[in-house]
C-alpha positions as CSV (number, residue, x, y, z in Angstrom):
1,X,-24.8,-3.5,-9.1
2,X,-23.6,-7.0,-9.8
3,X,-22.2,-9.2,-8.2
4,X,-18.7,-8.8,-10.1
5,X,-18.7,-5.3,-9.1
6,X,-19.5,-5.7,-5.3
7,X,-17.1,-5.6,-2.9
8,X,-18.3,-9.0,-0.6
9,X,-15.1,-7.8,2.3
10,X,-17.1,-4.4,3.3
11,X,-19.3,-5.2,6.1
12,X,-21.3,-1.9,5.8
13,X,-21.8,-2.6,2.2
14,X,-22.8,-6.5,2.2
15,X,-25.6,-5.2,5.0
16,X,-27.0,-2.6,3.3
17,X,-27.2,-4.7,-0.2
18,X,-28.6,-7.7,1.9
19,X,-31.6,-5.2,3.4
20,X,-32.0,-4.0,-0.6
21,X,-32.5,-7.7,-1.6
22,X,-34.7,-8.1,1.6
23,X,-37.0,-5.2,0.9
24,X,-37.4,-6.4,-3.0
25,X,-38.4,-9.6,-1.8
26,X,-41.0,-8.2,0.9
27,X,-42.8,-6.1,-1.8
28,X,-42.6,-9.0,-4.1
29,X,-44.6,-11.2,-1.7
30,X,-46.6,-8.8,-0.4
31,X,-48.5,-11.0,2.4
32,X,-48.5,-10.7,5.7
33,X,-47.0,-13.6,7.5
34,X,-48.4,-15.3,10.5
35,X,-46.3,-14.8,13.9
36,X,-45.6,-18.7,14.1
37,X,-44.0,-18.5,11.2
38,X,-42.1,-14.9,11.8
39,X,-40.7,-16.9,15.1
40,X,-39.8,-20.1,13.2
41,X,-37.7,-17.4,10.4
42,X,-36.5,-15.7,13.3
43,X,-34.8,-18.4,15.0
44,X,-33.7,-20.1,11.6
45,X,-32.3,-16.7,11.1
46,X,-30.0,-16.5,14.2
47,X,-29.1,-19.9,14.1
48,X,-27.4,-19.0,10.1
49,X,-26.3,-16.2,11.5
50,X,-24.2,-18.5,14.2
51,X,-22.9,-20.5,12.0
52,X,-21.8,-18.0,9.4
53,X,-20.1,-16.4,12.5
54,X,-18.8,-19.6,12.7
55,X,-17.3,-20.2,9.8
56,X,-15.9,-16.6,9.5
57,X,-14.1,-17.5,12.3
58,X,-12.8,-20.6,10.8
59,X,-12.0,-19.3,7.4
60,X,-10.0,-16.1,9.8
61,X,-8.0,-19.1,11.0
62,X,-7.3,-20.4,8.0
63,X,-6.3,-17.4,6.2
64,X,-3.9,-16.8,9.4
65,X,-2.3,-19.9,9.0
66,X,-1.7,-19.5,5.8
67,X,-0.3,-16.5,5.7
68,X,2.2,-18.0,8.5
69,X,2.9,-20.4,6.4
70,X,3.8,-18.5,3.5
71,X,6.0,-16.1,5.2
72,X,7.7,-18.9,6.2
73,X,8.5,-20.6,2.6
74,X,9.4,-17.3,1.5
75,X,11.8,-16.8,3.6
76,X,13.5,-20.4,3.4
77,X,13.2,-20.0,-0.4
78,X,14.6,-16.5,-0.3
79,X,17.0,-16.3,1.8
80,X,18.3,-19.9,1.4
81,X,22.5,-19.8,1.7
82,X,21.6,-22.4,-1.1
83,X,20.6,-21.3,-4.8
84,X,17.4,-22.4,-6.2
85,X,16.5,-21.6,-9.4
86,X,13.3,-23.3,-11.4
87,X,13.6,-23.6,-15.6
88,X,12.3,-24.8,-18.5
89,X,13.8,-27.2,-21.0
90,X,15.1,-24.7,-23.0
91,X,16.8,-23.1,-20.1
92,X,14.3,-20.1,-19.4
93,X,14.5,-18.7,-15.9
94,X,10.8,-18.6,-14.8
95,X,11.9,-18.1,-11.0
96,X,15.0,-18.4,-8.6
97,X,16.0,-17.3,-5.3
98,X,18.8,-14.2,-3.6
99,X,21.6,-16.4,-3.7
100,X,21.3,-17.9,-7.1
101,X,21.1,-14.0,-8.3
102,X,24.0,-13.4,-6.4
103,X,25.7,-16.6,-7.7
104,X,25.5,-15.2,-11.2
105,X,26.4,-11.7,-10.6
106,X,22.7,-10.3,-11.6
107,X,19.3,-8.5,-10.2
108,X,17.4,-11.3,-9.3
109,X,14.0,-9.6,-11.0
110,X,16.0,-9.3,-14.1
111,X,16.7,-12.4,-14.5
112,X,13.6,-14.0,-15.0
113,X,12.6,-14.6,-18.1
114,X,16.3,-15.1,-19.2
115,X,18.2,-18.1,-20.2
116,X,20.2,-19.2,-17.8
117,X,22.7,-20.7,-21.0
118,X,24.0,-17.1,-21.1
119,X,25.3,-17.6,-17.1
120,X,27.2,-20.7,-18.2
121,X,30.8,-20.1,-19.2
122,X,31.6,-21.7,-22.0
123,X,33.8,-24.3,-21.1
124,X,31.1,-25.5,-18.9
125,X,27.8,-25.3,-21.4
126,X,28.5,-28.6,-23.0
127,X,28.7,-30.3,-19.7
128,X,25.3,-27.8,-18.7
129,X,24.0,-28.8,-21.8
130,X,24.3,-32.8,-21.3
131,X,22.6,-32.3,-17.8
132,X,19.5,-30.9,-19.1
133,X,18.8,-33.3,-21.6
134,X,19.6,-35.9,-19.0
135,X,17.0,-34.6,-16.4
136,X,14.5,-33.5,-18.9
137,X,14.6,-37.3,-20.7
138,X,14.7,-39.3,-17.2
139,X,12.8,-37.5,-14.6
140,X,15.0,-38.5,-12.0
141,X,17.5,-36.5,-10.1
142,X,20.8,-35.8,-12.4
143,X,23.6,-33.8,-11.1
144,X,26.7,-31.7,-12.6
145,X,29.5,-29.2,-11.8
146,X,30.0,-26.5,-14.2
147,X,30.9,-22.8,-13.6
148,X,29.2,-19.5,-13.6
149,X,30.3,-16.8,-15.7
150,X,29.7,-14.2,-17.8
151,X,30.8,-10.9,-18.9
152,X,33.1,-9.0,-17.1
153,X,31.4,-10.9,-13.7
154,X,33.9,-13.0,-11.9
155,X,33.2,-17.5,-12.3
156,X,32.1,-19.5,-10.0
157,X,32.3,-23.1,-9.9
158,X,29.1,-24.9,-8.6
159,X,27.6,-28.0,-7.8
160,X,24.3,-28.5,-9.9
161,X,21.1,-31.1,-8.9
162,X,18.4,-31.1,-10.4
163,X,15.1,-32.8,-11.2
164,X,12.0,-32.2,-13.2
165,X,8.4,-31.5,-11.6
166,X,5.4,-33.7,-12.6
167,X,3.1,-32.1,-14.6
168,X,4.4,-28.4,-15.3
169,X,7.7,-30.0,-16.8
170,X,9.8,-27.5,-15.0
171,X,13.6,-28.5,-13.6
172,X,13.9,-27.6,-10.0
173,X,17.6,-26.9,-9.4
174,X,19.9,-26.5,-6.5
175,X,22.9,-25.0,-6.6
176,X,25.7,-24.7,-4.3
177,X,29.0,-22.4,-4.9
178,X,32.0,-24.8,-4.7
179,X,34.6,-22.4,-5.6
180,X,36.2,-22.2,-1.7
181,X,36.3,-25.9,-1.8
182,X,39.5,-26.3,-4.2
């Protein structure tokens, strides 16, 4: 069994492959070992075995924190009364939030992967258009109001920011429904 193959989480698995190796090893060597040094592995032995304890410990913290952490971002990212979508320069959805789903009237999983272009109505894609050259040639935060529309779905206006990441060269945007504001 290699070690691609093993499953490292099992406790009852890791211990019986560990006593495998152990045995292997023993008939490799074959010679007896004096009891100085069987007391000198011993204690070497639990002391490892404290500090793996240890460090389980540690890395169970970690993992809990984390998970804490990321049910917290999910749900401010989520469930956020404000739309966040990220896209590429072309105007690809790779990911967005509830609201901005709701914004444009779609399923937020079937959006992804679309272009957000066909969520613009059309009196509003030159100005959409503009803004993401802008942001995409400056890196710095741009900002626009165009409205949301497509189909047989009913338009919204909104208020657009934006900015583009560092190295994955994907535009962040907020967006916030403005249509109760007129």
């Amino acid at each position: 069994m290699n070690n691609e193959e093993f499953d490292f989480t099992d406790p009852r698995l890791l211990r019986e492959k560990a006593e495998e190796l152990l045995k292997q090893k023993l008939v490799k060597t074959n010679k007896p070992l004096p009891e100085t040094d069987v007391k000198k592995l011993l204690h070497e032995l639990q002391v490892h075995q404290i500090e793996l304890e240890m460090q389980n410990e540690e890395l169970r913290q970690a993992y809990e924190t984390a998970e804490t952490a990321l049910k917290k971002y999910t749900m401010l990212y989520d469930l956020s009364p404000m739309g966040y979508l990220t896209i590429e320069s072309d105007g690809t959805v790779e990911e967005l939030n509830f609201t901005a789903a709701d914004m444009i009237g779609e399923r937020r999983f079937s959006l992804a992967g679309s272009n957000f272009f066909l969520f613009i109505a059309e009196e509003s894609k030159p100005v959409f258009n503009n803004f993401l050259s802008k942001v995409f040639a400056s890196h710095t935060k741009e900002s626009c109001k165009v409205v949301l529309g497509h189909d047989l779905t009913p338009t919204v206006q909104v208020y657009m920011e934006g900015i583009v990441t560092g190295d994955d060269n994907k535009c962040l945007l907020s967006v916030v429904d403005i249509s109760g504001f007129k």
